[in-house]
PyMOL Python script that loads the backbone (N, CA, C, O; Angstrom):
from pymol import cmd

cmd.read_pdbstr("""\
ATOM      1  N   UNK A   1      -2.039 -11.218   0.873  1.00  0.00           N
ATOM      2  CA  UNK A   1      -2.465  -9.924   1.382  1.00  0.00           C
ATOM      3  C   UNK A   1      -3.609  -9.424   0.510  1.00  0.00           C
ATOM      4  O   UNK A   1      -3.463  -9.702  -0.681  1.00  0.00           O
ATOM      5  N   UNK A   2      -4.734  -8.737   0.830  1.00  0.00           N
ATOM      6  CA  UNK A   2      -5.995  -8.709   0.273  1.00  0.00           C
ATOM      7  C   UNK A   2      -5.932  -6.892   0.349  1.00  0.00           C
ATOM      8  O   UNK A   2      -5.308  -6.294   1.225  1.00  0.00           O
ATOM      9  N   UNK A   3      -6.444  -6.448  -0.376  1.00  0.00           N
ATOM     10  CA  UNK A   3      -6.341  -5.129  -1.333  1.00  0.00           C
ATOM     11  C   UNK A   3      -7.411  -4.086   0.151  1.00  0.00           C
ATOM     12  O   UNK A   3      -7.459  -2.873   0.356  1.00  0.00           O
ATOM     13  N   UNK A   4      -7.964  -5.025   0.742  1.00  0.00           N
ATOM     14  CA  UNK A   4      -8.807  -4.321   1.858  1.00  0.00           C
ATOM     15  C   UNK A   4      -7.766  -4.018   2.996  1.00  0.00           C
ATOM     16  O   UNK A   4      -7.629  -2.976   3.637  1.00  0.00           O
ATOM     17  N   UNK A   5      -6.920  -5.448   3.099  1.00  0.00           N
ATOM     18  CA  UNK A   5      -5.918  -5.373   4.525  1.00  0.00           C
ATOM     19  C   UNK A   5      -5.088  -3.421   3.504  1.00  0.00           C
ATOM     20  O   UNK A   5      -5.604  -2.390   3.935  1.00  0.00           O
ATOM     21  N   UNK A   6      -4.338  -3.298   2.731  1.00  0.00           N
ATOM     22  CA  UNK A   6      -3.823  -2.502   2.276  1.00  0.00           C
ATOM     23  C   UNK A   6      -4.385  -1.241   2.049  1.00  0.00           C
ATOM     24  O   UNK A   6      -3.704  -0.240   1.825  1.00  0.00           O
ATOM     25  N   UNK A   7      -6.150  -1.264   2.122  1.00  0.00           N
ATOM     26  CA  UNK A   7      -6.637   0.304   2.442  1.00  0.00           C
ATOM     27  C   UNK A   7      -6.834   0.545   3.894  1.00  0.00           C
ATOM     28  O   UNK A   7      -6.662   1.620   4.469  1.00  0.00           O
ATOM     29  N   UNK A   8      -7.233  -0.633   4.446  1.00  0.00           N
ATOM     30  CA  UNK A   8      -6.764   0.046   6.099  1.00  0.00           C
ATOM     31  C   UNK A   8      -5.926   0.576   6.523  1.00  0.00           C
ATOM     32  O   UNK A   8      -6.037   1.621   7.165  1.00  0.00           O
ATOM     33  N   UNK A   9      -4.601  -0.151   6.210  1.00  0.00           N
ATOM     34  CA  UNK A   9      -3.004   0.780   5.940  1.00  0.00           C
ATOM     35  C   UNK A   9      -2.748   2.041   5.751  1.00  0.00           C
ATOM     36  O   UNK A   9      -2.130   2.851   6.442  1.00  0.00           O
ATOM     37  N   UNK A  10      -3.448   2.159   4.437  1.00  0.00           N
ATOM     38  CA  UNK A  10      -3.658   3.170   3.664  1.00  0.00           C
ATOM     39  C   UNK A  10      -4.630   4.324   4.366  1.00  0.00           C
ATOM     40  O   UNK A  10      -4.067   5.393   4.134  1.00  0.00           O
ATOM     41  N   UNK A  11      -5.475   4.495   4.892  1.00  0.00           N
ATOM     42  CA  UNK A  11      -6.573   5.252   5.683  1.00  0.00           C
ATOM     43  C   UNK A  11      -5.912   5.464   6.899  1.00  0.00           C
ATOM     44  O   UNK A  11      -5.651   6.618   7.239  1.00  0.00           O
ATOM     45  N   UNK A  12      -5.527   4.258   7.785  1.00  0.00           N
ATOM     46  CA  UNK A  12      -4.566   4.972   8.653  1.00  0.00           C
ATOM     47  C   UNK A  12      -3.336   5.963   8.802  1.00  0.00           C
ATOM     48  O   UNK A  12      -3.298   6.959   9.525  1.00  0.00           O
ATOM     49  N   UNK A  13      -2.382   5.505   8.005  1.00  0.00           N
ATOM     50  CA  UNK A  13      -1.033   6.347   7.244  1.00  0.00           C
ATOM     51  C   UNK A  13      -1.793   7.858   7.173  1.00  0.00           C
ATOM     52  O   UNK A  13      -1.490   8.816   7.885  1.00  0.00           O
ATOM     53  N   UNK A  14      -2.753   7.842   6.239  1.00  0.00           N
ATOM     54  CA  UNK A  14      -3.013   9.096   5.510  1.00  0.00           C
ATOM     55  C   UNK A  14      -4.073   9.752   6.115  1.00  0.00           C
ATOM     56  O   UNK A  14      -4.520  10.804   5.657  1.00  0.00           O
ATOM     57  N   UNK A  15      -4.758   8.905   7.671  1.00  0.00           N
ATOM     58  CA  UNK A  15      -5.942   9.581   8.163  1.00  0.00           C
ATOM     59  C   UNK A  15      -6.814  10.116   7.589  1.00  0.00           C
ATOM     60  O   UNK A  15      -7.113  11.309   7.632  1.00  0.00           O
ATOM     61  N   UNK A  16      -7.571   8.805   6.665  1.00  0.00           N
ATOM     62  CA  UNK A  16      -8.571   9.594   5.630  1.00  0.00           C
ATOM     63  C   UNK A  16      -9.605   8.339   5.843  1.00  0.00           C
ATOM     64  O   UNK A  16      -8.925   7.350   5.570  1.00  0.00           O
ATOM     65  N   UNK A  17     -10.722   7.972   6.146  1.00  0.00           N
ATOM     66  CA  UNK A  17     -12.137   7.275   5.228  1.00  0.00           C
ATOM     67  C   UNK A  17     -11.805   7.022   3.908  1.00  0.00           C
ATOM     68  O   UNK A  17     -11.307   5.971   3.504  1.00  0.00           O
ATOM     69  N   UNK A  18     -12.143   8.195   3.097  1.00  0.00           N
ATOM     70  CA  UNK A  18     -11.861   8.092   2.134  1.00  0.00           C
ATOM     71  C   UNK A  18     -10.789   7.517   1.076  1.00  0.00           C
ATOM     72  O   UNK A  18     -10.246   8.354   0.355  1.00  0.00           O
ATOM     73  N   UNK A  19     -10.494   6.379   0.945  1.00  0.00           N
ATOM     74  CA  UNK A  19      -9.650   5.599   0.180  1.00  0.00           C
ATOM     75  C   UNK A  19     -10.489   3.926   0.032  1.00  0.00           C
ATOM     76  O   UNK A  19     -10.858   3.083   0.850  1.00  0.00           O
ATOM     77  N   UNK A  20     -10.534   4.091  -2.064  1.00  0.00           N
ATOM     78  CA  UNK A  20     -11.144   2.746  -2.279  1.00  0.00           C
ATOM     79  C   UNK A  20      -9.571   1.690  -2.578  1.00  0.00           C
ATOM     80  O   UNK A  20      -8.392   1.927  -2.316  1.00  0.00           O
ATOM     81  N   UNK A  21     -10.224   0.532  -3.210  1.00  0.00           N
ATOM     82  CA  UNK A  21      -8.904   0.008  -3.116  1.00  0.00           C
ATOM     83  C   UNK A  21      -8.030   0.024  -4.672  1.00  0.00           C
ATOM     84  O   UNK A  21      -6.962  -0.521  -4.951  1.00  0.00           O
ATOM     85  N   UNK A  22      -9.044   0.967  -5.628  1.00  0.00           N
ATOM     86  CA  UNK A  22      -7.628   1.052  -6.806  1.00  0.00           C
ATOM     87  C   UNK A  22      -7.288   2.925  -6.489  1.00  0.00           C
ATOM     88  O   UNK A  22      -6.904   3.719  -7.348  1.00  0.00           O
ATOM     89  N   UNK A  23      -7.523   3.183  -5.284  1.00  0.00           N
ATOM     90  CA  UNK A  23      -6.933   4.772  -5.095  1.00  0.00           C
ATOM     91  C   UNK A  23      -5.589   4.783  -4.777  1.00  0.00           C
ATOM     92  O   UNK A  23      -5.116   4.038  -3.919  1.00  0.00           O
ATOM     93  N   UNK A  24      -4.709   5.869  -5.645  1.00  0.00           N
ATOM     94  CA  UNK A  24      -3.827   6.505  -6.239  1.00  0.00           C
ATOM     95  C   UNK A  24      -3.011   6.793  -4.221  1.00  0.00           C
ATOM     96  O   UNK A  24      -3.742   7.478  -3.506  1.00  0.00           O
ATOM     97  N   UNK A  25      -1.985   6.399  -3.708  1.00  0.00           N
ATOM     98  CA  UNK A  25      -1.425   6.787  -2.367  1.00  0.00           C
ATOM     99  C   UNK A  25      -1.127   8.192  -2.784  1.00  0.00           C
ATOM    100  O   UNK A  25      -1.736   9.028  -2.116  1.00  0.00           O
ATOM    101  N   UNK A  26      -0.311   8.685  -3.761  1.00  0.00           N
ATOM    102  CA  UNK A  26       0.133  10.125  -4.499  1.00  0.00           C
ATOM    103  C   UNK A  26      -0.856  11.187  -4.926  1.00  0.00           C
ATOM    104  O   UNK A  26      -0.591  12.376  -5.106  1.00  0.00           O
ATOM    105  N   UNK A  27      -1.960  10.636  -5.053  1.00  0.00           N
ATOM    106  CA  UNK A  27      -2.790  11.475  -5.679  1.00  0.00           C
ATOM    107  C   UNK A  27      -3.800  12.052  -4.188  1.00  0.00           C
ATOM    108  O   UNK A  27      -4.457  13.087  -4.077  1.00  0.00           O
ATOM    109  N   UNK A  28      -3.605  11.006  -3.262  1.00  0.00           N
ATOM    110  CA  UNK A  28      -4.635  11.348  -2.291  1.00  0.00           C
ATOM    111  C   UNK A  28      -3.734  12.298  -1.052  1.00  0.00           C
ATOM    112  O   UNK A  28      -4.139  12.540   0.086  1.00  0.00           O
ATOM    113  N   UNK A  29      -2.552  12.687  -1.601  1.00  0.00           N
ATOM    114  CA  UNK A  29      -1.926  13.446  -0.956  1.00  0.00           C
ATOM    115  C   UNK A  29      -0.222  12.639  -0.242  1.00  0.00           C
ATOM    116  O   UNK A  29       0.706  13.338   0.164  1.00  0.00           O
ATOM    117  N   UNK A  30      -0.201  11.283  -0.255  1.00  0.00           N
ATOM    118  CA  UNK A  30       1.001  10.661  -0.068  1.00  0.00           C
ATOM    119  C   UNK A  30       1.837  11.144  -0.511  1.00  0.00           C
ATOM    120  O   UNK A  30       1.847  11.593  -1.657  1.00  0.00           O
ATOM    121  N   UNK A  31       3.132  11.192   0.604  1.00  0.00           N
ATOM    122  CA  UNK A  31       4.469  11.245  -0.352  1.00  0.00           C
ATOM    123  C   UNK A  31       5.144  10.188   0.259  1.00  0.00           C
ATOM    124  O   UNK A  31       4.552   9.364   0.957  1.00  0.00           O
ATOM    125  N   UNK A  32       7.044  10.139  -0.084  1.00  0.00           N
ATOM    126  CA  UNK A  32       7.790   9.270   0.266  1.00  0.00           C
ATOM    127  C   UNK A  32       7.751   8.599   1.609  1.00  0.00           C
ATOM    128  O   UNK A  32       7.817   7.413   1.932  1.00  0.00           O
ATOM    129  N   UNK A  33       7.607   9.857   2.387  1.00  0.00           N
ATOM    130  CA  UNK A  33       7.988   9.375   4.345  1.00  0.00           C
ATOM    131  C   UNK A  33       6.780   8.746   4.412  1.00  0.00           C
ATOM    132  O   UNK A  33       6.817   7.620   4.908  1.00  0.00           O
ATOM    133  N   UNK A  34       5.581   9.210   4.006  1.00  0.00           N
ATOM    134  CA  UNK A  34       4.394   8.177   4.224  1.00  0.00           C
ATOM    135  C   UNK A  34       3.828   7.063   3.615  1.00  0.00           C
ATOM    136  O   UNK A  34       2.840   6.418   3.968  1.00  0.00           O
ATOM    137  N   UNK A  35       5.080   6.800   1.996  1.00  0.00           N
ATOM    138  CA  UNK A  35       5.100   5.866   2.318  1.00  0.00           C
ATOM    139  C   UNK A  35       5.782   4.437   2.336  1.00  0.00           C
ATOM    140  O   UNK A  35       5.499   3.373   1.786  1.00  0.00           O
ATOM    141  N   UNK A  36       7.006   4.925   3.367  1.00  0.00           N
ATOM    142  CA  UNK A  36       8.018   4.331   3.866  1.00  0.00           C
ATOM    143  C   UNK A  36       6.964   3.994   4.992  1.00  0.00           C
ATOM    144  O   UNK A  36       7.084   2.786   5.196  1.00  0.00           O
ATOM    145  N   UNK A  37       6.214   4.392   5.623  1.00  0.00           N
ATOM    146  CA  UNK A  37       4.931   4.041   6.714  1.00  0.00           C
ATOM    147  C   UNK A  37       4.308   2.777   6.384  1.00  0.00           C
ATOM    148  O   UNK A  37       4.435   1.729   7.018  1.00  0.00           O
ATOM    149  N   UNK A  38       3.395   3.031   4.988  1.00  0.00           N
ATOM    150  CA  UNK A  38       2.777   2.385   4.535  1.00  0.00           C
ATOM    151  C   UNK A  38       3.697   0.794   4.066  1.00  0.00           C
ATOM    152  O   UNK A  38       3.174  -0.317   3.980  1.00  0.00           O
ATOM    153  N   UNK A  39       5.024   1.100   3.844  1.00  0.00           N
ATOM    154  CA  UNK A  39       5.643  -0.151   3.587  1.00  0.00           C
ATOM    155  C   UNK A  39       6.051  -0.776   4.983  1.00  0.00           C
ATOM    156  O   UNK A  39       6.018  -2.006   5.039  1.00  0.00           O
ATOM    157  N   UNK A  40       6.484   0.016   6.274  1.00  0.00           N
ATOM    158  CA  UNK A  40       6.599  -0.692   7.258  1.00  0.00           C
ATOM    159  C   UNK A  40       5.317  -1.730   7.993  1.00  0.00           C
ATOM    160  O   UNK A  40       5.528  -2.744   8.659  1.00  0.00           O
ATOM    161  N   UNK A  41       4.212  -1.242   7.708  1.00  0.00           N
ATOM    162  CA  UNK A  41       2.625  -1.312   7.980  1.00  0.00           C
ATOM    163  C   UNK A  41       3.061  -2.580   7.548  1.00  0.00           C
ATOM    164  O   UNK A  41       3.557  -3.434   8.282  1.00  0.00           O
ATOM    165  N   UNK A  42       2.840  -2.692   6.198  1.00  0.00           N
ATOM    166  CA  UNK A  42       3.000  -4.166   5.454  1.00  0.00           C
ATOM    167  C   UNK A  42       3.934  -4.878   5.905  1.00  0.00           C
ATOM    168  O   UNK A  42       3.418  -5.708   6.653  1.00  0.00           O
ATOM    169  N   UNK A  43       5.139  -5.023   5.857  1.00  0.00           N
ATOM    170  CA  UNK A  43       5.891  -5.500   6.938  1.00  0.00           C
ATOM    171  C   UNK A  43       5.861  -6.241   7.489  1.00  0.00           C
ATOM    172  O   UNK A  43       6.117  -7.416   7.229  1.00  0.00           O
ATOM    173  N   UNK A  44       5.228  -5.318   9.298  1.00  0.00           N
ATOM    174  CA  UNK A  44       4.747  -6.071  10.233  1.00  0.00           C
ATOM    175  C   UNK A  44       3.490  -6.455  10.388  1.00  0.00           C
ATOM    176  O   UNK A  44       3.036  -7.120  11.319  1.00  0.00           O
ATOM    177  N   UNK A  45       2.994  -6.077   9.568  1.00  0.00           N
ATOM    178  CA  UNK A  45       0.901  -7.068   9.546  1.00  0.00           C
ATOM    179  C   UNK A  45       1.387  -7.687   8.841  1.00  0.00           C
ATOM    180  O   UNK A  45       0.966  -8.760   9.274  1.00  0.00           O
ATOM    181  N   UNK A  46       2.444  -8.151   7.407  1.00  0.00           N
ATOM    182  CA  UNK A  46       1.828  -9.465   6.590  1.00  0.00           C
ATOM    183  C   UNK A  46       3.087  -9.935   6.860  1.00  0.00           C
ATOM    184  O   UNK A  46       3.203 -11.060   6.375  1.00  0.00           O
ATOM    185  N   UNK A  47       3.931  -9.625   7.335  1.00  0.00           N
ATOM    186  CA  UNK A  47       5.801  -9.760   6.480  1.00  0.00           C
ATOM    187  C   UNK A  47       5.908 -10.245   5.763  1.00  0.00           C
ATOM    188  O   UNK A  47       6.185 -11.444   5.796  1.00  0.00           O
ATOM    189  N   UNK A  48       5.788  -9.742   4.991  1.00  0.00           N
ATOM    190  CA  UNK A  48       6.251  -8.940   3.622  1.00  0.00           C
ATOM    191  C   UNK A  48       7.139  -7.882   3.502  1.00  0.00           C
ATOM    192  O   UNK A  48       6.882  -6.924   4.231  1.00  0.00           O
ATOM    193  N   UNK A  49       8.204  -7.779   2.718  1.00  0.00           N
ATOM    194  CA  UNK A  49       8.789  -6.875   2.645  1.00  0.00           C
ATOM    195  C   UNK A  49       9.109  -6.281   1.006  1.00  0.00           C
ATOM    196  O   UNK A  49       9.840  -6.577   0.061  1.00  0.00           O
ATOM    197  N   UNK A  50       8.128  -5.324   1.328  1.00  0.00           N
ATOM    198  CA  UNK A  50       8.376  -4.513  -0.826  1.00  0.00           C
ATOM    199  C   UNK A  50       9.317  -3.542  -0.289  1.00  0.00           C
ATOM    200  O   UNK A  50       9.695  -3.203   0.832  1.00  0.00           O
ATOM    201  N   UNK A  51       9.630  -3.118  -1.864  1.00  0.00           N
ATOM    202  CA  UNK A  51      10.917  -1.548  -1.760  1.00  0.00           C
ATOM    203  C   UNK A  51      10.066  -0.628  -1.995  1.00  0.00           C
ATOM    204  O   UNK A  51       8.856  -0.856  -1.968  1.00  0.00           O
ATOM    205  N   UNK A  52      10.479   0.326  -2.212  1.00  0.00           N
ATOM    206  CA  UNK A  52       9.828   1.898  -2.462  1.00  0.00           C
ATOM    207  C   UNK A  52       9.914   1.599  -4.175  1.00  0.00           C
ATOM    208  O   UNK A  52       9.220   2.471  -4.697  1.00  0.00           O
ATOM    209  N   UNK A  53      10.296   1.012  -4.868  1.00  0.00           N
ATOM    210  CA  UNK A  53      10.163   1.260  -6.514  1.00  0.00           C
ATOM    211  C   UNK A  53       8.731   0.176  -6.385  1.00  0.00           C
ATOM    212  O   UNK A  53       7.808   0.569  -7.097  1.00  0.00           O
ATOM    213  N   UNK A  54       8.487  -0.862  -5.743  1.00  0.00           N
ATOM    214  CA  UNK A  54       7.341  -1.974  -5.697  1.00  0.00           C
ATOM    215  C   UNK A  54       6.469  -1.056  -5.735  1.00  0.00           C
ATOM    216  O   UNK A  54       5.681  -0.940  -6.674  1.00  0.00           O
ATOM    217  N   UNK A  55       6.506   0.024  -4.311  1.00  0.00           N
ATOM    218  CA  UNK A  55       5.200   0.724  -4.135  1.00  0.00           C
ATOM    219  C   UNK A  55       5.000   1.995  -5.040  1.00  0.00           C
ATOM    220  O   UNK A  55       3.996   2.707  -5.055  1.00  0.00           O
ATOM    221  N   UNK A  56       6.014   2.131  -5.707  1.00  0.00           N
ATOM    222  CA  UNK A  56       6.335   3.535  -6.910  1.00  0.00           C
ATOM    223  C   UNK A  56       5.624   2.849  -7.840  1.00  0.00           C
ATOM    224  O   UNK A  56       4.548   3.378  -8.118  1.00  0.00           O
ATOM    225  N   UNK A  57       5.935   1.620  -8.536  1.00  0.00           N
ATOM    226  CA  UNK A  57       4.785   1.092  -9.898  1.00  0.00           C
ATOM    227  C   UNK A  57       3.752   0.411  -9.344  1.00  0.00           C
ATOM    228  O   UNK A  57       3.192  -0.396 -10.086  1.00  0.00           O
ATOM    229  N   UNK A  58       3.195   0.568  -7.795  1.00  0.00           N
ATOM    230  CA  UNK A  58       2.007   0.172  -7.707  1.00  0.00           C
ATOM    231  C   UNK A  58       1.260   0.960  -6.386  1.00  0.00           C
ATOM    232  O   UNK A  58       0.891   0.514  -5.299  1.00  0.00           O
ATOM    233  N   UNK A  59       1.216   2.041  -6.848  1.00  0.00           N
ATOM    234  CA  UNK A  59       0.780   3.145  -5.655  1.00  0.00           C
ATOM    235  C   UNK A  59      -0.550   2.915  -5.295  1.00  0.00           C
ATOM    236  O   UNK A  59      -0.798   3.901  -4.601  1.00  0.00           O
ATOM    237  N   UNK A  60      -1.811   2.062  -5.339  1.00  0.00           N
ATOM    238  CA  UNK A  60      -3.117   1.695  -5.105  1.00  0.00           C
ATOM    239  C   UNK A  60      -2.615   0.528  -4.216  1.00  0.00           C
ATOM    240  O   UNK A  60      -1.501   0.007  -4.275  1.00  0.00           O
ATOM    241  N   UNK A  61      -4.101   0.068  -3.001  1.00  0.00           N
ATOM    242  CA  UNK A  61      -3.877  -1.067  -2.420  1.00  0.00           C
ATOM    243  C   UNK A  61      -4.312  -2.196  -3.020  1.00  0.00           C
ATOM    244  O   UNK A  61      -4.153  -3.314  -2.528  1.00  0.00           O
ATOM    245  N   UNK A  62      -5.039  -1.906  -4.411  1.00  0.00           N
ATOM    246  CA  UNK A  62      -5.578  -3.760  -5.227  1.00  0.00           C
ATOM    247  C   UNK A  62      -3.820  -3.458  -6.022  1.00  0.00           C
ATOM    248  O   UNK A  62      -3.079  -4.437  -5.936  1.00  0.00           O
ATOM    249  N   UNK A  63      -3.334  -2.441  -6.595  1.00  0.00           N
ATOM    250  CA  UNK A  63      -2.195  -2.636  -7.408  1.00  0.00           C
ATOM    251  C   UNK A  63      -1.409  -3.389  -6.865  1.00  0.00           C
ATOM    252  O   UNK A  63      -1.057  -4.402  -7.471  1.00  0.00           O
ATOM    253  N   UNK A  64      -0.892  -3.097  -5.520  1.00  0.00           N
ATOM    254  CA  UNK A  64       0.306  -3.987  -4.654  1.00  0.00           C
ATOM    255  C   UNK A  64      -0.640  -4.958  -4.216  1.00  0.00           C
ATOM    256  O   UNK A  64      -0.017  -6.020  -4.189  1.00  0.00           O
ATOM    257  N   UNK A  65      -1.759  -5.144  -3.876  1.00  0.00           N
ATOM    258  CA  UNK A  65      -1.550  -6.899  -3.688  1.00  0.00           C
ATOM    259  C   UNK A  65      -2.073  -7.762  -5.122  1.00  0.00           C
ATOM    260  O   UNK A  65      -2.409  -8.926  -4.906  1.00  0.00           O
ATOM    261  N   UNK A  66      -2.138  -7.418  -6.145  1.00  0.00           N
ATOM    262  CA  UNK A  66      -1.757  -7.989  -7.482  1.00  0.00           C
ATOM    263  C   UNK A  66      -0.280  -8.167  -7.912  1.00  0.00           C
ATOM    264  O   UNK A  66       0.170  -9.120  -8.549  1.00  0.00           O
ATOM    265  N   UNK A  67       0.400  -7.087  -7.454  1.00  0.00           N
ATOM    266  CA  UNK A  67       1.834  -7.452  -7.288  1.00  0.00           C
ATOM    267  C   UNK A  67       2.263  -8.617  -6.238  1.00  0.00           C
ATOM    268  O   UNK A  67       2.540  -9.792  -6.478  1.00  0.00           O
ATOM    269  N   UNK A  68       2.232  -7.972  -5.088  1.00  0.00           N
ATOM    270  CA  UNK A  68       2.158  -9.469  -4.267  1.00  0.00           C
ATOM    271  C   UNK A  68       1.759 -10.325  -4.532  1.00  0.00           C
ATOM    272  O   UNK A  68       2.477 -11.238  -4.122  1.00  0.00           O
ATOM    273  N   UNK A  69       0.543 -10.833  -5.284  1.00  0.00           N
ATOM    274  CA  UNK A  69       0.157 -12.259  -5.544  1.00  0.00           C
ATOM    275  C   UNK A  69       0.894 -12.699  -6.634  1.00  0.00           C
ATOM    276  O   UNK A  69       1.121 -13.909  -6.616  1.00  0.00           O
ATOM    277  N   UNK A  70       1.468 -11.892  -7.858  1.00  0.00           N
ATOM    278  CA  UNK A  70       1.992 -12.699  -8.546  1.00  0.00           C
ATOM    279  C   UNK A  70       3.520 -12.350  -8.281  1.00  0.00           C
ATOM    280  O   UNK A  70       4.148 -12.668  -9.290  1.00  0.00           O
ATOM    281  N   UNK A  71       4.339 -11.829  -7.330  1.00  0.00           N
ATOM    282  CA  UNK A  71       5.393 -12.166  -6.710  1.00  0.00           C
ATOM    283  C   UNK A  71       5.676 -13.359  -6.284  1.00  0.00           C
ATOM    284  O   UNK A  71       6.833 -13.762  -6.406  1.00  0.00           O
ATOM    285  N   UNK A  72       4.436 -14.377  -5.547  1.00  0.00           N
ATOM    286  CA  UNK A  72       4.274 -15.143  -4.860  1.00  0.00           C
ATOM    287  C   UNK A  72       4.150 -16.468  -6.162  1.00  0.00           C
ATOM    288  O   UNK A  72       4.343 -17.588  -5.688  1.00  0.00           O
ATOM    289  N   UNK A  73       3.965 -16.453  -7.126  1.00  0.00           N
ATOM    290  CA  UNK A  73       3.521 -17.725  -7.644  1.00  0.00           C
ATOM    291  C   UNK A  73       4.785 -17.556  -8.585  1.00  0.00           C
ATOM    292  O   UNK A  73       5.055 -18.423  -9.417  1.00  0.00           O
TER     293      UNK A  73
END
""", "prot")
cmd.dss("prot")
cmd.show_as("cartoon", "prot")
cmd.util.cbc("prot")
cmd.orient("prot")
């Protein structure tokens, strides 16, 4: 999963342009329900399945797919 697929996510969820890919989901106004969104998103575009603590220590879209990649190896 590539840190771009995860700001599209991210811009949709939160209906913003504005999101690069080490931006903060919490800081740009996210909370929990959105993003329980943002984890279903991932889901069904990559299946993949993270928890809410995955996306709690990695609230940016390059953070979680640096997590994801080294989940994976």
């Amino acid at each position: 999963m590539s840190a771009d697929g995860v700001v599209k996510i991210f811009r949709r969820v939160l209906e913003t342009d504005d999101i690069q890919a080490n931006s903060d989901f919490f800081v740009l106004g996210g909370d929990s329900l959105l993003a329980t969104r943002v984890l279903s998103a991932i889901a069904r575009e990559y299946g993949v399945e993270l928890s809410f603590a995955d996306f709690l220590n990695a609230p940016s879209p390059e953070a979680l797919s640096a997590q994801l990649s080294s989940d994976r190896t």
